[in-house]
C-alpha positions as CSV (number, residue, x, y, z in Angstrom):
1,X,0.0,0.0,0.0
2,X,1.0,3.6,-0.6
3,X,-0.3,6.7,1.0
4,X,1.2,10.4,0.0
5,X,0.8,13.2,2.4
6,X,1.5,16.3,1.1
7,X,3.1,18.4,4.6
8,X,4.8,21.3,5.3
9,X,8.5,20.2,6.7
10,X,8.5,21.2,10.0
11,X,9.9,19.9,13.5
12,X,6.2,19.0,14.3
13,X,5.4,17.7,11.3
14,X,8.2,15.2,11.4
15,X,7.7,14.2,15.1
16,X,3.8,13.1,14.6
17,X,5.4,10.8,11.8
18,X,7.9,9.1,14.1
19,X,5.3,8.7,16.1
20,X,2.7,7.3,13.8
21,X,5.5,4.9,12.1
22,X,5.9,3.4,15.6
23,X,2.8,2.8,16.2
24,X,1.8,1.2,12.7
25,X,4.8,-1.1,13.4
26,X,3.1,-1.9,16.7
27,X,-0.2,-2.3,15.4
28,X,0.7,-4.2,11.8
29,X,3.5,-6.2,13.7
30,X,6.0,-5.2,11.6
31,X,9.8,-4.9,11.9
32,X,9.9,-2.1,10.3
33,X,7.9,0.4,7.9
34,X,9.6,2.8,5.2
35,X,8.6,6.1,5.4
36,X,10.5,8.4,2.9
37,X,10.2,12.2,2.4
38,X,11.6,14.0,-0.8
39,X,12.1,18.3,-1.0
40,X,9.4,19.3,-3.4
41,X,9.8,22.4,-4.8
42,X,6.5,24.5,-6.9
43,X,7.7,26.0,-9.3
């Protein structure tokens, strides 16, 4: 599965998604779960 979201890159931002990778691992029993961001720049 593959889900895009669209944020701006903040020290919040990235926190909440440390957090929710943690708990999908938890709650999908996973080792581990990729989670990859990329600049994005509008031109």
């Amino acid at each position: 599965m593959r889900i895009f979201a669209d944020v701006a890159d903040s020290t919040e931002n990235r926190a909440w998604f440390l957090q929710l990778k943690e708990r999908l691992k938890r709650d999908f029993d996973q080792l581990d779960i990729w989670m990859i961001t990329h600049p994005i720049e509008v031109l």
